[in-house]
N, CA, C and O of each residue as an XYZ file, in Angstrom:
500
protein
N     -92.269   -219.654    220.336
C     -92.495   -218.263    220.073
C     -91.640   -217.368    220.960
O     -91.558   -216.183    220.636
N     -91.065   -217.750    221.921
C     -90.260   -217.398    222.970
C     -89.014   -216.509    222.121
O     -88.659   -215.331    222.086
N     -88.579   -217.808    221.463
C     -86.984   -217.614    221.012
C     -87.256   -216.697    219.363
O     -86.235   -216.345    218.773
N     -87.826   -216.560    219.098
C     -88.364   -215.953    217.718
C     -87.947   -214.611    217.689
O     -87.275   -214.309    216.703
N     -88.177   -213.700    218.539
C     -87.530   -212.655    218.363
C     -85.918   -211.953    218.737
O     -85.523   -210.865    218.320
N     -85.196   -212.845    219.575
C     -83.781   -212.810    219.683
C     -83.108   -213.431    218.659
O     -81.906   -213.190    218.543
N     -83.744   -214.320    217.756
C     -83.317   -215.008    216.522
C     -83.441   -213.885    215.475
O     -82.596   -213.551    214.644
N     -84.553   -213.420    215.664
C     -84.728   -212.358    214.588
C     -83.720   -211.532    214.433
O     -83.010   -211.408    213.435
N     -83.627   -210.583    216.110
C     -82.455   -209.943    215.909
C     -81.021   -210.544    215.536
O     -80.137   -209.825    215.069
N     -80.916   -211.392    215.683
C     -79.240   -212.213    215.410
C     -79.201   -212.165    213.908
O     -78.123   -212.136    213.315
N     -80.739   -212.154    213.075
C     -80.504   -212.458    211.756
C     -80.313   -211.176    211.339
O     -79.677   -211.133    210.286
N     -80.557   -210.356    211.677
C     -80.603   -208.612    211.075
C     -79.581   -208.299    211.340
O     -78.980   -207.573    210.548
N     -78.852   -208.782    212.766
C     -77.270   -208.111    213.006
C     -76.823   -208.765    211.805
O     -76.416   -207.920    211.008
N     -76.724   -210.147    211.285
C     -75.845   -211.222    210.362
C     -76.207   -210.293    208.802
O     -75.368   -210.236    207.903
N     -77.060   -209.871    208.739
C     -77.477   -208.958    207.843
C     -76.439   -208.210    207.718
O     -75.561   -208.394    206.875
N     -76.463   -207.055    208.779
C     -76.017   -205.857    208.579
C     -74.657   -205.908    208.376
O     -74.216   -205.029    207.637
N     -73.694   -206.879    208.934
C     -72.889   -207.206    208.737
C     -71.959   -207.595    206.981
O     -72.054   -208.636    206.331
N     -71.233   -206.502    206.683
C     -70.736   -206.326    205.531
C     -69.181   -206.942    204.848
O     -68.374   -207.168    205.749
N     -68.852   -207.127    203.983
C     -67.737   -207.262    203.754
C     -67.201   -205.785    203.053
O     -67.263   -205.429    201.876
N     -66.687   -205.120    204.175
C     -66.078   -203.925    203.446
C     -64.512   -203.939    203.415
O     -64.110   -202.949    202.803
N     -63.714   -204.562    203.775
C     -62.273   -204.305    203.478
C     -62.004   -206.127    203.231
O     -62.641   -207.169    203.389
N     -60.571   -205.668    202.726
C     -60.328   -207.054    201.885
C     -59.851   -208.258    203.593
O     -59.450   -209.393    203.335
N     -59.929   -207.957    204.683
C     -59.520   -208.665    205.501
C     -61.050   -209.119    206.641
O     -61.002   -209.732    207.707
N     -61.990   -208.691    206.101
C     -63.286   -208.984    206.795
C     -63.681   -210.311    207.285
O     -64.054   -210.679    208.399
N     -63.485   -211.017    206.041
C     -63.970   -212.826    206.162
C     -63.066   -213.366    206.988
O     -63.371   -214.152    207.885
N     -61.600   -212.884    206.674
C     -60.642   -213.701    208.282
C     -61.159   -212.895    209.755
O     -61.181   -213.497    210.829
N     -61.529   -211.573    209.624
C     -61.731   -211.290    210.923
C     -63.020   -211.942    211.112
O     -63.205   -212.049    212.324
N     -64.046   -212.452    210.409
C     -64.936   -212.925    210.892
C     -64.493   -214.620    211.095
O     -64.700   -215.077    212.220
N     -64.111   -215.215    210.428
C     -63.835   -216.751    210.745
C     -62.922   -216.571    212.197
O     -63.040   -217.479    213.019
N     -61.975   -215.365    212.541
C     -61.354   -215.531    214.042
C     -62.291   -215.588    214.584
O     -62.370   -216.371    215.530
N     -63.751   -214.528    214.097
C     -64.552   -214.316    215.423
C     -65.213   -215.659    216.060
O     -65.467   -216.009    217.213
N     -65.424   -216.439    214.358
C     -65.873   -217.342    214.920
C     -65.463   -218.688    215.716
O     -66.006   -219.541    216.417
N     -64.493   -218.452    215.321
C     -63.584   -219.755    216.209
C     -62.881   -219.099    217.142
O     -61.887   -219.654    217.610
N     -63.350   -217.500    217.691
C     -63.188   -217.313    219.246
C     -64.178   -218.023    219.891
O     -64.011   -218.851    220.786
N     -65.595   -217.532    219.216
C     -66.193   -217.990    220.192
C     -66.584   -219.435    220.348
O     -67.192   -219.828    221.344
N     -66.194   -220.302    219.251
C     -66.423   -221.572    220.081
C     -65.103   -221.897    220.897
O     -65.549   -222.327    221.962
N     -64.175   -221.915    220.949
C     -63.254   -221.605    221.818
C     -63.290   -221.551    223.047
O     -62.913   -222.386    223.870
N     -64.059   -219.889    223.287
C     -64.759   -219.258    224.428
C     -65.510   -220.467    225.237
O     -65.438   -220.689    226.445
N     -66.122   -221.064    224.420
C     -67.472   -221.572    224.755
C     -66.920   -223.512    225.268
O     -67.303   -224.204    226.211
N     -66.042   -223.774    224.287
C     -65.851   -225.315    224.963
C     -65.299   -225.168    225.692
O     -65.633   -225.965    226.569
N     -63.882   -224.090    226.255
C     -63.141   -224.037    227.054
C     -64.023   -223.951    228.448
O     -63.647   -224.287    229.571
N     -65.376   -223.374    228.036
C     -66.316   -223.446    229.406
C     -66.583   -224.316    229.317
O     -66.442   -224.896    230.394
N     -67.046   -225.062    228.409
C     -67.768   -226.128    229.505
C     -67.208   -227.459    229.377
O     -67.645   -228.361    230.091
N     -66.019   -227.731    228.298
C     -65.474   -228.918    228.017
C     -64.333   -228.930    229.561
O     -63.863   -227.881    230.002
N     -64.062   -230.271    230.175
C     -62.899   -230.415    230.463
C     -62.272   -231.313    230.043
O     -62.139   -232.323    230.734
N     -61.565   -231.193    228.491
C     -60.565   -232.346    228.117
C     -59.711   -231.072    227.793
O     -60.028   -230.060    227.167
N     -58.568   -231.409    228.384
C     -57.707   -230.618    228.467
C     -56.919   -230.708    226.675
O     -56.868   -229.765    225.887
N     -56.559   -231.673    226.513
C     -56.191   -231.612    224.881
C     -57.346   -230.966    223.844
O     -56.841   -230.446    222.849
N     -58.361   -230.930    223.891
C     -59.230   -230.460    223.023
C     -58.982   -228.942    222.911
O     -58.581   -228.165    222.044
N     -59.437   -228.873    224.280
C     -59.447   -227.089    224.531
C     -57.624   -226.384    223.974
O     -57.454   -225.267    223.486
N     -56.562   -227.373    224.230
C     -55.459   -226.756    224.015
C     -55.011   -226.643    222.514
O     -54.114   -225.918    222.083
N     -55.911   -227.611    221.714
C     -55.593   -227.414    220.439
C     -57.047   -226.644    219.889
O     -57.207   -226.523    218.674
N     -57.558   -226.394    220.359
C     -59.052   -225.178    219.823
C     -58.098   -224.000    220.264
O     -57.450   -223.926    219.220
N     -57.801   -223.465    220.712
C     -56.604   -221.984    221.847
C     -55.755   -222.363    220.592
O     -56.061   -221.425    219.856
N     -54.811   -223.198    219.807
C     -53.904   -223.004    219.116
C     -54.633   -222.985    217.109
O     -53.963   -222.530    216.183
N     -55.980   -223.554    216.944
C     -56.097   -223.049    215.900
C     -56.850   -221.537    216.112
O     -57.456   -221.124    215.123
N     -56.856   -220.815    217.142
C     -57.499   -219.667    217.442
C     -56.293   -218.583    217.355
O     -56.288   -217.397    217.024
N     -55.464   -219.306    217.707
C     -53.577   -218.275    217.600
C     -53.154   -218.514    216.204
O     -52.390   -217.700    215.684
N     -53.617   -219.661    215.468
C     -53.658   -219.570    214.175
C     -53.974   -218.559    213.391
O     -53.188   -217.752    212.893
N     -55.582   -218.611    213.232
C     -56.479   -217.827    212.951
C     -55.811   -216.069    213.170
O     -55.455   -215.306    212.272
N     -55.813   -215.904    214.170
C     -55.195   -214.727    214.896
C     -53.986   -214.268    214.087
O     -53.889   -213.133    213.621
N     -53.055   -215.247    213.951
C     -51.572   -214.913    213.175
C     -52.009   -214.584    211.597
O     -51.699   -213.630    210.884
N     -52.869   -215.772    211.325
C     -53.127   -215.105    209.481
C     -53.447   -214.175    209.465
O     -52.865   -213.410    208.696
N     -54.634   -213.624    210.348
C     -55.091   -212.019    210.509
C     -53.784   -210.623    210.220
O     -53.730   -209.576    209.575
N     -52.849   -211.441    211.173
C     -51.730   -210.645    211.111
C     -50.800   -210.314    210.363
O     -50.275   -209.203    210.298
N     -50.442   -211.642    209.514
C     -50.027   -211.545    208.687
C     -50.691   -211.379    207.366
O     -49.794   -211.283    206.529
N     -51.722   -211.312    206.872
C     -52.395   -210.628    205.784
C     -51.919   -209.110    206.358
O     -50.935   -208.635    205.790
N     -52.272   -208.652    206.977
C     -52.886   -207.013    207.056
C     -51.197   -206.816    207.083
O     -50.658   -206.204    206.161
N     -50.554   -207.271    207.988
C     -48.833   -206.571    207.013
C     -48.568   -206.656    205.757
O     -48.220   -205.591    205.248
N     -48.627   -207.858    204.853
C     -48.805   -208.187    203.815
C     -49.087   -207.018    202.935
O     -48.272   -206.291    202.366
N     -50.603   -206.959    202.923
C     -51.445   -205.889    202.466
C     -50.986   -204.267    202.560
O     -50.878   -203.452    201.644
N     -50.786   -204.124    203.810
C     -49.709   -202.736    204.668
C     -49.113   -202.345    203.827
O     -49.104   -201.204    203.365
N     -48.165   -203.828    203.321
C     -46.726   -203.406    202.817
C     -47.169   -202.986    201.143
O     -47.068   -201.866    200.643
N     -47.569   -203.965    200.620
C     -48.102   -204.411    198.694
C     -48.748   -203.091    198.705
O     -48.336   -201.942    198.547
N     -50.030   -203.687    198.972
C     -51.357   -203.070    198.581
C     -52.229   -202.187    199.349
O     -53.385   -202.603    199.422
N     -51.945   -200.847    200.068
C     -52.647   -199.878    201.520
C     -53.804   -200.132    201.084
O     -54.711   -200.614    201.763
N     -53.879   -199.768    199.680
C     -55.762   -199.170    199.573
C     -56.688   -200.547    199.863
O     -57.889   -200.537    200.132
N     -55.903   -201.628    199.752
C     -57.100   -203.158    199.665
C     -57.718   -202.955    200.934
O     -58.936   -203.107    201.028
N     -56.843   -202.543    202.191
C     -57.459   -202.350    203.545
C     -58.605   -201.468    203.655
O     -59.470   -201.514    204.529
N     -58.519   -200.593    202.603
C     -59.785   -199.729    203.149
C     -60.934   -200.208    202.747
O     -60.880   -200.919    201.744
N     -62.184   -199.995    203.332
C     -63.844   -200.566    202.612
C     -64.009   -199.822    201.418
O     -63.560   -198.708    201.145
N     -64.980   -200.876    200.483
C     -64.857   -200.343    199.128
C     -65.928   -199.361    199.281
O     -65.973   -198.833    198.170
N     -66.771   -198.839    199.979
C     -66.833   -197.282    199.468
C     -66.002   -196.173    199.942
O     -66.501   -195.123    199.536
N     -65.210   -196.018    200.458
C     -64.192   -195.484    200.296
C     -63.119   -195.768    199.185
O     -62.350   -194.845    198.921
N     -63.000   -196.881    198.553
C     -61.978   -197.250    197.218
C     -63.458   -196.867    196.246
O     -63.018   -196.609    195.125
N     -64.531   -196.771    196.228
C     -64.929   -196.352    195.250
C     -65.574   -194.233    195.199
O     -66.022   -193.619    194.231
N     -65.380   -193.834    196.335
C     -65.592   -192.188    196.316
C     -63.949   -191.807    195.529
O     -63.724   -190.950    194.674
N     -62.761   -192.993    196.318
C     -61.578   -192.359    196.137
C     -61.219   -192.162    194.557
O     -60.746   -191.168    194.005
N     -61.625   -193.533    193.954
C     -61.796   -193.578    192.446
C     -62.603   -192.614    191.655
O     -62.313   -192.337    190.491
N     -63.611   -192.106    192.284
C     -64.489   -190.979    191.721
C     -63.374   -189.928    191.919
O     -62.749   -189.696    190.884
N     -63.028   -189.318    192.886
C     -62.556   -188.061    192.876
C     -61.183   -188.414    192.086
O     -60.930   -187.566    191.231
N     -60.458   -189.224    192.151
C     -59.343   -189.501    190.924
C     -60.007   -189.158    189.188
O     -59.497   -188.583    188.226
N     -61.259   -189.775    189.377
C     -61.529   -189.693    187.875
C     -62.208   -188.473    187.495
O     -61.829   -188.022    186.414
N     -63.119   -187.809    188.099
C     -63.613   -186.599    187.730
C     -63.380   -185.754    188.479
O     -63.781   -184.675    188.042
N     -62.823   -185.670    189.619
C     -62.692   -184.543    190.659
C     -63.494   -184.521    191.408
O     -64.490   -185.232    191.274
N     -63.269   -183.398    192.830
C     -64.375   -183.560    193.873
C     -65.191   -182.561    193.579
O     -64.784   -181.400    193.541
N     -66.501   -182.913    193.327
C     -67.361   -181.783    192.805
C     -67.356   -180.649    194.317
O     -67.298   -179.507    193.861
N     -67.392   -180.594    195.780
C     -67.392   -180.565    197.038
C     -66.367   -179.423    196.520
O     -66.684   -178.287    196.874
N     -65.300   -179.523    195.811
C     -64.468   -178.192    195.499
C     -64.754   -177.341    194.083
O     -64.576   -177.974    193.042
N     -65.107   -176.200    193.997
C     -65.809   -175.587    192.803
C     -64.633   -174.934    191.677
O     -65.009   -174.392    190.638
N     -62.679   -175.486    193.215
C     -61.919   -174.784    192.454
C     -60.905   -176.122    191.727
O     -59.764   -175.806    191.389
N     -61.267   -177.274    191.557
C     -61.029   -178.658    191.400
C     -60.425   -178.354    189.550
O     -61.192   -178.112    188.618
N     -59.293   -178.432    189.470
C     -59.030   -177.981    187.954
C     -59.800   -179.214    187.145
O     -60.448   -178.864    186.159
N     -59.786   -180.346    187.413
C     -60.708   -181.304    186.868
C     -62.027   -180.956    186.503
O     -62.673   -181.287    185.509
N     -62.373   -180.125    187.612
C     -64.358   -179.757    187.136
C     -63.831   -178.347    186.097
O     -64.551   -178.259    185.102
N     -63.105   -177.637    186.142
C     -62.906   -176.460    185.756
C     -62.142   -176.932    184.164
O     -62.448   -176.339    183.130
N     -61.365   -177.809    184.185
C     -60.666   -177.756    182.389
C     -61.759   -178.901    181.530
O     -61.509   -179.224    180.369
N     -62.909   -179.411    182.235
C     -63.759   -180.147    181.502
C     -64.638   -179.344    180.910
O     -65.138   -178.281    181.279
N     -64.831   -180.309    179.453
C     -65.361   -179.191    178.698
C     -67.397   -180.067    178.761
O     -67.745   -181.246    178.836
N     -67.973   -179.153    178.705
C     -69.715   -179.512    178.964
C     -69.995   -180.210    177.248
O     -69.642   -179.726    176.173
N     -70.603   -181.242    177.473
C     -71.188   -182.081    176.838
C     -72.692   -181.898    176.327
O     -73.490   -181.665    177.235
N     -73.139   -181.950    175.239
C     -74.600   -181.710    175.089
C     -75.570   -183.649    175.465
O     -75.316   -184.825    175.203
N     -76.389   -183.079    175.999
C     -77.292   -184.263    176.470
C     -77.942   -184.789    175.100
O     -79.019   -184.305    174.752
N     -77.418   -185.606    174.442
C     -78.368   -186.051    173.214
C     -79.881   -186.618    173.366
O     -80.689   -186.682    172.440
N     -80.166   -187.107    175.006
C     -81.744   -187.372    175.042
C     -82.456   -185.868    175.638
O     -83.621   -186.133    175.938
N     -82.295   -185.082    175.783
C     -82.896   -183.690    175.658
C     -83.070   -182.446    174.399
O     -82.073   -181.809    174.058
N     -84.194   -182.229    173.872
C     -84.515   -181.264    172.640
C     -83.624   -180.270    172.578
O     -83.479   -180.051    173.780
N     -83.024   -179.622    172.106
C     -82.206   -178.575    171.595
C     -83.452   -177.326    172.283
O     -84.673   -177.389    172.141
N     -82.709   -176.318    172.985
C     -83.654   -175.158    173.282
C     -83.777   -174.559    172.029
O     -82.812   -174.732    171.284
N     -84.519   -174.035    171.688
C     -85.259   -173.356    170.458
C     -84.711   -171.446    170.662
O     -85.150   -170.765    171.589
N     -83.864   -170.972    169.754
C     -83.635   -169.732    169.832
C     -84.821   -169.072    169.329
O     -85.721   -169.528    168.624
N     -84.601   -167.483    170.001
C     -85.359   -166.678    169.793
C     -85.501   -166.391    168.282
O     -86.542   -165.919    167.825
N     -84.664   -166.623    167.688
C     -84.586   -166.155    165.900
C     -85.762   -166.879    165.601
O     -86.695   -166.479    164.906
N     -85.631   -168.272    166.327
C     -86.165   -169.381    165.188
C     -87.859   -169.627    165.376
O     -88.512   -170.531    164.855
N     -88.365   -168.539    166.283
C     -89.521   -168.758    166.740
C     -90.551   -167.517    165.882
O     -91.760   -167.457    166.106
């Protein structure tokens, strides 16, 4: 019962933890093979182990690097988190409502709601 609630929290951080840009899952697999890394280099002493854990960690590290130039160069927007690629897509497609002078909100023409009754004119009453 000790360890139950620092577990808890570890599971809610692992939770909260998102994939928002297209380079997330490599920054998380570096993270994770920093820290075992971190961790045998403490307490292992075989010197070959630890020197090839340090070189798939400079691995890891370089793909990081080379995706996000990659990406830089091709594709900017993949880097950003998708709610930001999806507000940016909204205001591309209908405009930013946030501006009232947005020619997009202004040359659209109003639509009638077909699941709402027709208001009833004064004639017809």
């Amino acid at each position: 019962m000790f360890f139950r609630p620092p577990i808890q929290q570890l599971y809610s951080l692992i939770e909260r933890i998102r994939t928002g840009s297209i380079l997330a899952p490599l920054l998380a697999l570096t993270f994770i093979v920093g820290i075992f890394v971190v961790l045998t280099t403490w307490i292992s002493h075989d010197i070959w182990l630890v020197e090839r854990l340090w070189g798939l960690f400079a691995l890891c590290v370089a793909a990081v690097l080379v995706a996000y130039i990659i990406w830089a160069v091709k594709e900017p927007d993949r880097l950003q988190t998708e709610d930001y690629r999806l507000a940016r897509h909204r205001i591309d497609v209908i405009g930013d409502e946030r501006n009232p002078n947005d020619p997009k909100l202004i040359e659209a023409t109003p639509t009638a709601n077909p699941h709402l009754p027709l208001p009833e004119t004064e004639a017809a009453k």
